[in-house]
C-alpha positions as CSV (number, residue, x, y, z in Angstrom):
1,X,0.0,0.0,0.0
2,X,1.3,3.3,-1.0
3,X,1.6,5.8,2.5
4,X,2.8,9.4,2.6
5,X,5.5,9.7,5.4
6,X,5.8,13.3,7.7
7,X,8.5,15.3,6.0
8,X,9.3,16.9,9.6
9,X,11.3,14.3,11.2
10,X,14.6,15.4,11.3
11,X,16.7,13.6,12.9
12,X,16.8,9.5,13.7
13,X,19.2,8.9,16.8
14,X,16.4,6.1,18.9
15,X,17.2,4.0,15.6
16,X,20.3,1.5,14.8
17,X,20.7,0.5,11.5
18,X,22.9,-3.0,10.2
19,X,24.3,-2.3,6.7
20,X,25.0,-5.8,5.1
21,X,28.2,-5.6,3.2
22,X,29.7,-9.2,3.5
23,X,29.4,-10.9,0.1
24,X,31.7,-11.5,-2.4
25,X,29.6,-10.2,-5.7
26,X,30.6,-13.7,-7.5
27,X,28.4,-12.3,-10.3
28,X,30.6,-9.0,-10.9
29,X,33.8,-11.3,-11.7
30,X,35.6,-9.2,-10.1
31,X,38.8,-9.7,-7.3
32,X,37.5,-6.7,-5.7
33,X,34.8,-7.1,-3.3
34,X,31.5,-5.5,-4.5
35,X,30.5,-3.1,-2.1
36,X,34.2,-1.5,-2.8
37,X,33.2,-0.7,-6.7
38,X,32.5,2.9,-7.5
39,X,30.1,5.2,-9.0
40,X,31.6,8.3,-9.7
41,X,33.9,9.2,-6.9
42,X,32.6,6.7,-4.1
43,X,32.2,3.5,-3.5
44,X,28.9,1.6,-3.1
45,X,29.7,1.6,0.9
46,X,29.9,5.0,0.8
47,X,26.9,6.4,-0.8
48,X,25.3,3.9,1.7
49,X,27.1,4.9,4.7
50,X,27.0,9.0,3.5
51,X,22.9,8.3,3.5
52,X,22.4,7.2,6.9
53,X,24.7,10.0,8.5
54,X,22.3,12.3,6.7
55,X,19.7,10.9,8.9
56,X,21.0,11.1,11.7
57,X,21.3,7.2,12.5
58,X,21.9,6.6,15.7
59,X,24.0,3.5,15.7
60,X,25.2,2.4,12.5
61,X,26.9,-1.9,12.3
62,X,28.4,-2.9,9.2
63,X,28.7,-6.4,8.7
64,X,31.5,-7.5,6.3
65,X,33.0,-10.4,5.0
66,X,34.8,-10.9,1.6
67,X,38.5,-9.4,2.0
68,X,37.0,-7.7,4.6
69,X,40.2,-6.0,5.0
70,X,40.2,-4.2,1.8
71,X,36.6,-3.1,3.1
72,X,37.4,-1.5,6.3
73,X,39.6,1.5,5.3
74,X,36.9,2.5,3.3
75,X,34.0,2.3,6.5
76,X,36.6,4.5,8.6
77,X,34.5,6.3,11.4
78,X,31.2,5.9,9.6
79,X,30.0,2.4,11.2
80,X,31.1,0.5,13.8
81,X,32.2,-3.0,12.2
82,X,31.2,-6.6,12.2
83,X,32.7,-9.7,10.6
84,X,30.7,-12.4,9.3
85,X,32.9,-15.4,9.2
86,X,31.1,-17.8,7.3
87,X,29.4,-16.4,4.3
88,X,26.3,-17.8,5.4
89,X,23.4,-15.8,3.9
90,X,21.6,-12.5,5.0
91,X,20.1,-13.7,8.1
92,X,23.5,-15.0,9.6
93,X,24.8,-11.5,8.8
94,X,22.4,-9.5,11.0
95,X,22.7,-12.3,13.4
96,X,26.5,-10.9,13.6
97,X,25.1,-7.3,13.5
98,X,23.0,-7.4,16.7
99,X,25.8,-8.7,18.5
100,X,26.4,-4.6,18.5
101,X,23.2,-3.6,20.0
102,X,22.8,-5.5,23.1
103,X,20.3,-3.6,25.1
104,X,19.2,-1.4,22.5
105,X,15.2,-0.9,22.7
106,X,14.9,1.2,19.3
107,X,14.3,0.4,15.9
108,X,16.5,-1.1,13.7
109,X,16.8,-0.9,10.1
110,X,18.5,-3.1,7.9
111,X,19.4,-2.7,4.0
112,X,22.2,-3.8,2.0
113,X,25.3,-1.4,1.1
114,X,24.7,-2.8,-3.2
115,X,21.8,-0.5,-3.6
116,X,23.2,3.2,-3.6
117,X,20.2,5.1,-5.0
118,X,18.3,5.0,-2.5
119,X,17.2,8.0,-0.3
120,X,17.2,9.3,2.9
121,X,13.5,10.5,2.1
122,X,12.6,6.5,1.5
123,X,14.3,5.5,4.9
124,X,12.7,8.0,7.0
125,X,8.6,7.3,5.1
126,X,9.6,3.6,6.4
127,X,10.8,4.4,9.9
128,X,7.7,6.7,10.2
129,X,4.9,4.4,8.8
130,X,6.6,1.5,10.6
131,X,5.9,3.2,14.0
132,X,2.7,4.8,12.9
133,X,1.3,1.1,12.8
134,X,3.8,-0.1,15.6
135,X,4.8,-2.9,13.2
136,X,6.6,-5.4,14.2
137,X,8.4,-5.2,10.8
138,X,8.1,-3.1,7.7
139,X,9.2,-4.0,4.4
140,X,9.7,-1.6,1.8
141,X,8.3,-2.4,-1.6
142,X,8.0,-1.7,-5.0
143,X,5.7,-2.1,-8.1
144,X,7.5,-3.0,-11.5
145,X,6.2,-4.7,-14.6
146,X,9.0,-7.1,-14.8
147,X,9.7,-8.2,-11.5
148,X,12.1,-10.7,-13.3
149,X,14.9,-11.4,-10.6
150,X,12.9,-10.1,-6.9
151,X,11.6,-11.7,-4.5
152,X,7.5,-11.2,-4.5
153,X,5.7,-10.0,-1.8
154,X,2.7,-12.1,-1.1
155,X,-0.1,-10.4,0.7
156,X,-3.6,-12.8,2.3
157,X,-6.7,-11.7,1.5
158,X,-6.9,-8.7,4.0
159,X,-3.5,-7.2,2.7
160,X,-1.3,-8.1,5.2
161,X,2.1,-9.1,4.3
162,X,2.3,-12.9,5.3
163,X,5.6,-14.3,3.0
164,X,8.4,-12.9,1.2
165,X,9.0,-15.8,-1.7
166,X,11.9,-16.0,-3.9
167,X,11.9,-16.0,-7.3
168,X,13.5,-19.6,-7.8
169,X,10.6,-20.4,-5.6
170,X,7.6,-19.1,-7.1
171,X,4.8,-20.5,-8.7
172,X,3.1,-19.8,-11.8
173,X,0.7,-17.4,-10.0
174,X,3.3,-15.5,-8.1
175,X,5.3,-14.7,-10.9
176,X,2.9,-12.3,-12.0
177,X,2.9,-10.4,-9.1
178,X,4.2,-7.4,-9.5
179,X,5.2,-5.9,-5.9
180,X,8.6,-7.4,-5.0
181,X,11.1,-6.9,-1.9
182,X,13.9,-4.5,-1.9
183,X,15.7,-5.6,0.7
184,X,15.1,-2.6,3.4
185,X,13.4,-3.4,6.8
186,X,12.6,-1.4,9.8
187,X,11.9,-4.0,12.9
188,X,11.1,-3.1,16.5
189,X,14.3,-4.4,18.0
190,X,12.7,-6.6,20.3
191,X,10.7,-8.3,17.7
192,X,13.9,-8.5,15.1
193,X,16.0,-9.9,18.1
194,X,13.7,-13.2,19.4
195,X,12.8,-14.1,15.8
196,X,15.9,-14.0,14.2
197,X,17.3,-17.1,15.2
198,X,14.3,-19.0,14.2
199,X,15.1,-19.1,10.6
200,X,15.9,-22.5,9.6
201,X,18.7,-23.1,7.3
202,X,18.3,-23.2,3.5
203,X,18.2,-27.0,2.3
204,X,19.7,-26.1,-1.4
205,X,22.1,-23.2,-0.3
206,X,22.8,-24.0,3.3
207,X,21.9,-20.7,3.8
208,X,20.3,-18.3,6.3
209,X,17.6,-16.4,4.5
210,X,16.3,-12.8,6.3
211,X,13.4,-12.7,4.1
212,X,12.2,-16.0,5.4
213,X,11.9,-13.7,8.8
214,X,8.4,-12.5,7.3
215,X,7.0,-15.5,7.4
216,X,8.2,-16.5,11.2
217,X,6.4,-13.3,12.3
218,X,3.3,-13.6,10.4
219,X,3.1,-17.4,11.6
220,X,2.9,-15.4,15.2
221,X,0.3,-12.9,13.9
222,X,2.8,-10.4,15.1
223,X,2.3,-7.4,12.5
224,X,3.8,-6.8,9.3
225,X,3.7,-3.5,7.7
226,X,5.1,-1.9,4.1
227,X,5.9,1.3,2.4
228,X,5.8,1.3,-1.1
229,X,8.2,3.5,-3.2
230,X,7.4,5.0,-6.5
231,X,10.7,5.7,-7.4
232,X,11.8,2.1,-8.3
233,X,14.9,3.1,-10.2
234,X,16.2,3.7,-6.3
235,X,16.2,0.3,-5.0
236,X,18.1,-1.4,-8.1
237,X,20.7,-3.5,-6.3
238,X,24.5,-4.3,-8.0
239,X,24.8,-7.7,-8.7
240,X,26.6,-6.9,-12.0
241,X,29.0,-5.3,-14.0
242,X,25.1,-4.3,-16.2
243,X,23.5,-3.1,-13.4
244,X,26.7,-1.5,-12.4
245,X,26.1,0.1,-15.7
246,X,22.7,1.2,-15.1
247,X,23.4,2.8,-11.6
248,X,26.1,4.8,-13.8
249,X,23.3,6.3,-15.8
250,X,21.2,7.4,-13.4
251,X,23.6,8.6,-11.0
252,X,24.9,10.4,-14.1
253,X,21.4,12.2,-14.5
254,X,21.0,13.2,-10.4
255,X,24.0,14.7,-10.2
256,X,24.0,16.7,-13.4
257,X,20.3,18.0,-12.3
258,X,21.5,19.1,-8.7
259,X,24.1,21.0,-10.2
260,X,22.3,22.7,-12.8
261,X,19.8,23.5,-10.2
262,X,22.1,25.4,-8.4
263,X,22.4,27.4,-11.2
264,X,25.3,25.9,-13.5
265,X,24.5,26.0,-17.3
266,X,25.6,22.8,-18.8
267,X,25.3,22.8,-22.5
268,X,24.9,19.1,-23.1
269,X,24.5,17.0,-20.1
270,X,24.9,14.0,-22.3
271,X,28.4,14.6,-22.5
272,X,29.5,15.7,-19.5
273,X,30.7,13.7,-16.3
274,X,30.9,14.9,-13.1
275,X,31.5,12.6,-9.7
276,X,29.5,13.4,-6.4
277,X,30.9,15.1,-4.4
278,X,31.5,18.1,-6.5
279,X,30.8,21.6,-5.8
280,X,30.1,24.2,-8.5
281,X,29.2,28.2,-8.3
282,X,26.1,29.8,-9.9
283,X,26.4,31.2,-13.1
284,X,29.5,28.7,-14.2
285,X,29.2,27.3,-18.0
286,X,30.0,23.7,-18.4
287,X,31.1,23.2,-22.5
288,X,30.8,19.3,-23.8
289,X,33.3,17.3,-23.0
290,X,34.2,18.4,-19.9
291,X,34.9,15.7,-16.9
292,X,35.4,17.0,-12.8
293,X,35.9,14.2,-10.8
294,X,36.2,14.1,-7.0
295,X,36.5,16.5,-4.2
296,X,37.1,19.6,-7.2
297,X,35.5,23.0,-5.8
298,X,34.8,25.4,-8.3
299,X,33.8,28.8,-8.0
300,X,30.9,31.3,-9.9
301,X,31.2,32.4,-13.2
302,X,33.6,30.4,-14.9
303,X,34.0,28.8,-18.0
304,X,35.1,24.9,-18.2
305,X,35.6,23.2,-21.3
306,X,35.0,21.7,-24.1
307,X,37.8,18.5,-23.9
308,X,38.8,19.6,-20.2
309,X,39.8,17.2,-17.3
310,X,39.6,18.3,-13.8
311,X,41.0,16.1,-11.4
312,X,41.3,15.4,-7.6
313,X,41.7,17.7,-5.2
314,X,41.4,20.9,-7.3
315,X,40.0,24.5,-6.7
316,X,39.1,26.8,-9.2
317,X,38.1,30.2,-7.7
318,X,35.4,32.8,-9.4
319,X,35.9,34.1,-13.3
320,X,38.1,31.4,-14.1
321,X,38.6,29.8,-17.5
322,X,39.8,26.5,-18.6
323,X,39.8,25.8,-22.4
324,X,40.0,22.8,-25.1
325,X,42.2,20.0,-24.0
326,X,43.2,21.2,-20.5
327,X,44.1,18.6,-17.5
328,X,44.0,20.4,-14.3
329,X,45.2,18.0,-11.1
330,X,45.6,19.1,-7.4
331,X,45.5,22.8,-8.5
332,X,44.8,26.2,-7.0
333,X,43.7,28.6,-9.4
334,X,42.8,31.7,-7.9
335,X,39.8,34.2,-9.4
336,X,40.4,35.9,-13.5
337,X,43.1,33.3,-14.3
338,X,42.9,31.2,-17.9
339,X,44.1,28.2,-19.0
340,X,42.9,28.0,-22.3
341,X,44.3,25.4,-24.6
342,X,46.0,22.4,-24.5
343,X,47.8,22.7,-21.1
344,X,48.8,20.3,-18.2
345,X,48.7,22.1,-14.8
346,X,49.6,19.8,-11.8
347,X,50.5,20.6,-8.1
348,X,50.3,23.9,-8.5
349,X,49.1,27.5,-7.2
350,X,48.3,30.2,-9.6
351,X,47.2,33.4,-8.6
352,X,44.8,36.0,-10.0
353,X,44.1,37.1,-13.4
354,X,47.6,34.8,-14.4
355,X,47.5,33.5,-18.3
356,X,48.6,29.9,-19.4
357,X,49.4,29.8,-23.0
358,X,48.7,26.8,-25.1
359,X,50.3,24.1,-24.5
360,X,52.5,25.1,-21.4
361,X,53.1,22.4,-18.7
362,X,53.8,22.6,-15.0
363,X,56.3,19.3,-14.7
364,X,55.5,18.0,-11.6
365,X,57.0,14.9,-11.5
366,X,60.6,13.7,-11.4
367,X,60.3,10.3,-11.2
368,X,60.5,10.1,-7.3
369,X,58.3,12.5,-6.1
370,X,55.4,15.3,-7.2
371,X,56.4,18.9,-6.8
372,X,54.7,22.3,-6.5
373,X,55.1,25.1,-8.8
374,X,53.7,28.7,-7.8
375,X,52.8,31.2,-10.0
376,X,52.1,35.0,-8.8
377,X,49.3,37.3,-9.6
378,X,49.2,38.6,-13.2
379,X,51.8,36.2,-14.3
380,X,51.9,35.6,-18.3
381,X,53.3,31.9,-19.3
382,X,54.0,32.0,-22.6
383,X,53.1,29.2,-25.5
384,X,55.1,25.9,-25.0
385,X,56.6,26.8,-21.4
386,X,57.8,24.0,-19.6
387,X,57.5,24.7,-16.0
388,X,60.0,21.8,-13.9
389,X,58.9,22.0,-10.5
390,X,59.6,23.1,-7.6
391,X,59.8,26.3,-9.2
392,X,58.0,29.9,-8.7
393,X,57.2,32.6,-11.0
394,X,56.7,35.9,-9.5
395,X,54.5,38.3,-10.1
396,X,53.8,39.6,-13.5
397,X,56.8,37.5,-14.6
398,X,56.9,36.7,-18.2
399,X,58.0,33.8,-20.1
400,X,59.1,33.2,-23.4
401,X,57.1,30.9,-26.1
402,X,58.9,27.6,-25.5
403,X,61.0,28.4,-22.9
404,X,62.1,25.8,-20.2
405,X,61.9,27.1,-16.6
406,X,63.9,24.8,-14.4
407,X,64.1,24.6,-10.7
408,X,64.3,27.9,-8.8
409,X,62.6,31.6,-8.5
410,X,61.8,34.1,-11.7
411,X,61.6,37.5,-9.7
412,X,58.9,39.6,-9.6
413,X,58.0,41.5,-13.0
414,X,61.0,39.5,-14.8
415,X,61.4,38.3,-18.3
416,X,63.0,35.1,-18.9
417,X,63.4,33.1,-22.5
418,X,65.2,30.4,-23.9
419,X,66.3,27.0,-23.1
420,X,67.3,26.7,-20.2
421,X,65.2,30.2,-19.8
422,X,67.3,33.0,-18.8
423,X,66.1,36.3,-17.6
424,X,66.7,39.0,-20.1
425,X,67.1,43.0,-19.7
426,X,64.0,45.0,-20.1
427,X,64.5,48.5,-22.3
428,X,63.9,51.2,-20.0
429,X,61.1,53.4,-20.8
430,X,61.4,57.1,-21.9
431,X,58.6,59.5,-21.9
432,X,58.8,62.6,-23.6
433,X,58.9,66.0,-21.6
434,X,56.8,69.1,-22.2
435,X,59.7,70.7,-24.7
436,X,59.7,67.7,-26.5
437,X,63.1,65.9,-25.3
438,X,63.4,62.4,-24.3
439,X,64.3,61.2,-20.8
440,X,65.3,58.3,-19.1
């Protein structure tokens, strides 16, 4: 049954939540664990983990199992962590969770760390509904026309949910049903922590099922209740590299619409990638082609693109533009500056209103070690400059076309050419005096 949740409940701390993050993802063939594949800029534990902090989760138990190493440094402080052993199904994995809540009296919510679409609105209409009805359990559900794949919800005749049935498992006549499990449940602790341990076994898997938990309540007439969400492109759960795929897309499209709602014009979406956790100023244009990946902060009214890169790390204050074929990693770039063809700019500073010509690169790298180069206000890089860091450029310095600036200082107002670049005189300027003779 569809229910409309209270949009004033702010914050969750009375509820615990157990993330289930243990299994391998045999179906991604992949040697890296599947909750540890990324969507642009974070993994899937993330997104997950990000989520619930946004509500406010009390108590947040990850359970993990495959390379469950690998897994922890991305959980950091987020969750407090569980490991599952023995890969022994979804039940066995919350069984592990509530080994973390002893005494708790709340209610605790438990989804799977594969499904990162989903939102913190959807969580908090099934936390509300479930203790509007003072359900034992909710389940949240969904409506699709090919429910290919999920488990079906099956309902009696008064529209309780009694069952939870798998698809392997179904029958002719609950294959056409269309409401299926997503995998998201909101139990009263008490009720999630006697019942648990009454799931028997899979006989074909060996397994410990949590939606067989549905039916060990219902069998108690203790009371089931759902929320159904009409956004059913946020539960899809990764189980593939296709699905993986799909996520991309729409992921792709969410973040493109928040930025362009904070009033970024991006000329064709379609063509333009941008990861998460990115922040943009109003009145910036995006060209085609253009791809900003994580933890970039760029400022209002600049121009990006088309063929740019923008990599980690990054800040590009106000009035700033980056051209055709720019790559732009861990770089300060401060407001009026332009980089605007075919330029590398790596480790760097640049100050205001500086110009990169095309094709000028800051060489960061030495084989050892990266290195900074710092370029001052009003600076003017000539065409072709090489840049071999740690070198600074001081302000309103000039270099040549093609000139190499090796390690050390260009002083303030300088001009330096050649290869290596060397800093030449200046003529000094005359003006002319009221009687018409020169000075110098």
């Amino acid at each position: 049954m569809k229910k409309k949740a209270n949009k004033s409940m702010k914050i969750l701390t009375d509820v615990a939540c157990i993330v289930l993050a243990a299994g391998e993802g045999t179906r991604m063939n992949s040697e890296i664990p599947k909750v540890l594949h990324s969507i642009y800029g974070k993994t899937l534990i993330q997104y997950t983990l990000d989520t619930l902090r946004s509500l406010g989760i009390g108590k947040v138990v990850t359970v993990i199992g495959y390379k469950s190493k690998d897994v922890v440094k991305f959980i950091g402080s987020r969750s407090e962590i569980v490991i599952q052993e023995k890969l022994l199904g979804t039940a066995d994995a919350v069984k592990q969770g509530i080994k973390k809540l002893s005494g708790f009296k709340g209610d605790v919510l438990v989804l799977c760390a594969d499904a990162p679409l989903i939102s913190n609105e959807t969580l908090r209409a099934l936390i509300e509904v479930s203790r509007k009805s003072k359900a034992d359990c909710s389940v949240l559900t969904a409506t699709i026309k090919n429910p290919t794949g999920y488990g079906r919800i099956l309902r009696n005749d008064e529209g309780r949910v009694v069952k939870i049935i798998e698809e392997k498992d179904t029958s002719l006549y609950e294959k056409v049903i269309e409401e299926i499990n997503t995998g998201v449940y909101c139990f009263k602790a008490k009720s999630l922590f006697d019942n648990i341990y009454k799931i028997k076994r899979n006989n074909i898997k060996r397994e410990y099922y949590l939606t067989d938990i549905i039916e060990v309540l219902s069998l108690q007439d203790l009371k089931i209740d759902s929320y159904e969400t009409l956004d059913v492109e946020e539960i899809i759960g990764i189980n593939s590299r296709f699905e993986l795929i799909q996520v991309h897309k729409i992921m792709r499209k969410r973040i493109v619409k928040r930025i362009i709602e904070g009033g970024v014009t991006i000329i064709d979406p379609d063509t333009v990638y941008i990861d998460e956790n990115v922040e943009i100023g109003a009145d910036t244009i995006i060209e085609p082609f253009v791809r900003i990946e994580k933890n970039v902060k760029i400022g209002k009214k600049c121009r990006l693109g088309p063929f740019l890169r923008i990599r980690p790390g990054s800040v590009i204050k106000d009035n700033v533009k980056l051209g055709n074929f720019v790559e732009i990693v861990r770089a300060t770039i401060k407001s009026n500056s332009k980089v605007s063809h075919l330029a590398y700019i790596g480790d760097s500073q640049l100050g205001e209103k500086v110009n990169i010509g095309a094709g000028a690169v800051t060489a960061n790298y030495n084989g050892k070690e990266k290195n900074m180069t710092i370029i001052g206000d009003n600076a003017f890089i000539g065409s072709g400059s090489i840049l071999v860091a740690p070198v600074e450029i001081g302000k309103g310095a000039i270099t040549g076309a093609n000139s190499l600036v090796t390690k050390g200082k260009v002083r303030s107002g300088a001009v330096v050419v050649g290869v290596p670049a060397k800093e030449i005189k200046r003529k000094r300027e005359t003006k002319k005096t009221n009687k018409g003779r020169s000075v110098k």
